[in-house]
C-alpha positions, 0 to 999 in steps of 0.5 A: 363293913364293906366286906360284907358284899363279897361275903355271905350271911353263912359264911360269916356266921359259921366263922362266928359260931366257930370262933373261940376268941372272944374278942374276935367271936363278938365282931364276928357275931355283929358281923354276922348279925348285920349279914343276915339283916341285910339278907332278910330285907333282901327277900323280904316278901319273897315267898321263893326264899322261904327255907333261906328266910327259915335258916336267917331266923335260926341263925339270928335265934343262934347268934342271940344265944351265943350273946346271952351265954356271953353275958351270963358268963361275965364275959367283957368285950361284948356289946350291950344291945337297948331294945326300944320299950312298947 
């Protein structure tokens, strides 16, 4: 995951949406998603970066639909994502 330091949250997730592999479309989207985590916590509070913040929020929404749409499909190679219970 180091190539994540030399390589921006955008750049990562156009290759992702582009990718029409899915083997290499599902690293690229955890990828991308851990990318633009690692931007948000950046600019977390920094009222500065609102329209870049509007853009990560979108990104994530994208990346989400891609995974669902992978799901629903039936498509392997994907990983299962556990969200915690309230």
């Amino acid at each position: 995951m180091s190539e994540l330091k030399f390589v921006s949250w955008k750049e990562i997730f156009q290759k992702a949406v582009e990718e029409t592999d899915r083997g290499k479309r599902a690293q690229l989207v955890q990828l991308a998603d851990l990318a633009i985590f690692h931007r948000q916590q950046q600019l977390f509070n920094c009222d500065r970066h609102r329209e870049e913040l509007s853009a990560l929020n979108a990104a994530t929404e994208a990346l989400r639909a891609i995974k669902h749409a992978a799901r629903a499909l039936g498509k392997s190679g994907w990983p299962h994502y556990r969200t915690k219970s309230a």
